[in-house]
C-alpha positions as CSV (number, residue, x, y, z in Angstrom):
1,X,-164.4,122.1,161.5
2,X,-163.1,124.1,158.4
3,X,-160.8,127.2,158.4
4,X,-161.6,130.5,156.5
5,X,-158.1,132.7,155.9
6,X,-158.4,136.7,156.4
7,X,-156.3,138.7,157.6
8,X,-155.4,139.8,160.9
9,X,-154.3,144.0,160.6
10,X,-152.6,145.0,163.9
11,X,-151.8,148.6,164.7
12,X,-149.7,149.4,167.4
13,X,-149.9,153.1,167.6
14,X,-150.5,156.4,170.2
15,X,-153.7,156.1,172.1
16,X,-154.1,160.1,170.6
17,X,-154.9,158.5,167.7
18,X,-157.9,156.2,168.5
19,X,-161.1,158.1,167.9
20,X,-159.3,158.9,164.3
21,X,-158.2,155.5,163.4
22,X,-161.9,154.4,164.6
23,X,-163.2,156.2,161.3
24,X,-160.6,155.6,159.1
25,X,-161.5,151.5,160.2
26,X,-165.2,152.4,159.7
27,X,-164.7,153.9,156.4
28,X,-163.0,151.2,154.5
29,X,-166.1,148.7,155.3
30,X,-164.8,146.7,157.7
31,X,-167.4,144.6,159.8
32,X,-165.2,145.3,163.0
33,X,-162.1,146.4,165.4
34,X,-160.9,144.9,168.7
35,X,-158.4,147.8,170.5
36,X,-156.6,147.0,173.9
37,X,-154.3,149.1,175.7
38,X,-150.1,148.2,174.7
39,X,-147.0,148.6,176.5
40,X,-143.6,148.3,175.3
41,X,-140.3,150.1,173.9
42,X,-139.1,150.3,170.6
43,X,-137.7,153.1,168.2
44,X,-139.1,155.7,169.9
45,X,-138.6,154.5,173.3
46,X,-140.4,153.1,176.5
47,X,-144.4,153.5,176.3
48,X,-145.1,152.4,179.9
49,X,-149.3,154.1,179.9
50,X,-148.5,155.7,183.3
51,X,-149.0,159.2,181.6
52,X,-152.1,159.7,178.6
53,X,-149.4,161.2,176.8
54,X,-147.8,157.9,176.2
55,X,-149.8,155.5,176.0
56,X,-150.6,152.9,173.3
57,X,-152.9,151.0,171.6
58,X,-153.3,148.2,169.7
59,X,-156.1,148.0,167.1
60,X,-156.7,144.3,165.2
61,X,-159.1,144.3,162.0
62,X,-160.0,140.9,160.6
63,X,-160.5,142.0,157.3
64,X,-159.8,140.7,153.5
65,X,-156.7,141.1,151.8
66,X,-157.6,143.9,150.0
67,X,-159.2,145.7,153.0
68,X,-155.7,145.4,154.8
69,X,-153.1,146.3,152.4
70,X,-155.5,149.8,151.6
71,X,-156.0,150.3,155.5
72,X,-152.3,150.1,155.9
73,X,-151.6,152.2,152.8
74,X,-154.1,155.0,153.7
75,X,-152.9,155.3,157.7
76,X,-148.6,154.9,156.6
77,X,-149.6,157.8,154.3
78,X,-151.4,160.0,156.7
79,X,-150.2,158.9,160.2
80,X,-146.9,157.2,160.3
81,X,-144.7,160.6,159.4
82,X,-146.4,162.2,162.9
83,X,-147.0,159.6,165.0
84,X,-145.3,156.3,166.4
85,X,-147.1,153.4,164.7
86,X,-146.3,150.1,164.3
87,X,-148.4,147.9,161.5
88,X,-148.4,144.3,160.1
89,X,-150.4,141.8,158.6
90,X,-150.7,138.0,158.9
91,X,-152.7,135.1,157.8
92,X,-155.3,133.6,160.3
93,X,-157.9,130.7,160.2
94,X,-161.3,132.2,161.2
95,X,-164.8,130.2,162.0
96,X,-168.2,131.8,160.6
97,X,-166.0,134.0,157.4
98,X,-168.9,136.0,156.8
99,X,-168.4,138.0,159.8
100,X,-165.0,139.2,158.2
């Protein structure tokens, strides 16, 4: 069995942003998302999801290189000022590349 590497972009952000973050996602090409509800605290304190007004999500993108760093460029420069949002990238091993 052989190992493709992509990227895996995770974004940790408010669940207000979803339906916006959808297109920006769409709009770069990327073939797909995966987004899941997130609880947690950090900077901005506890996001426990009991209220709509706080919850999270996290959105992953297994993308290229070059398809991460400009989705994380575009959304720090238009999101991160207003909105609590947490992003970073890693290396994975994926089966079937050409779905990524």
């Amino acid at each position: 069995m052989e190992l493709t590497t992509r990227k895996l972009l995770t974004i940790v952000t408010e669940a207000a942003l979803e339906d916006t973050l959808v297109r920006e996602i769409e709009n770069v090409g990327t073939s797909g998302y995966t987004i899941t509800d997130a609880r947690g605290k950090g900077s901005r304190g506890m996001r426990d999801a009991a209220w709509a007004p706080h919850a999270n999500i996290r959105i992953e993108v297994l993308c290229n290189a070059a398809t991460a760093l400009a989705l994380c460029a575009a959304l720090r420069e238009r999101y991160s000022d207003n909105y609590s949002m947490v992003m970073y990238v890693g290396d994975v091993g994926v089966l079937r590349p050409e779905k990524f």
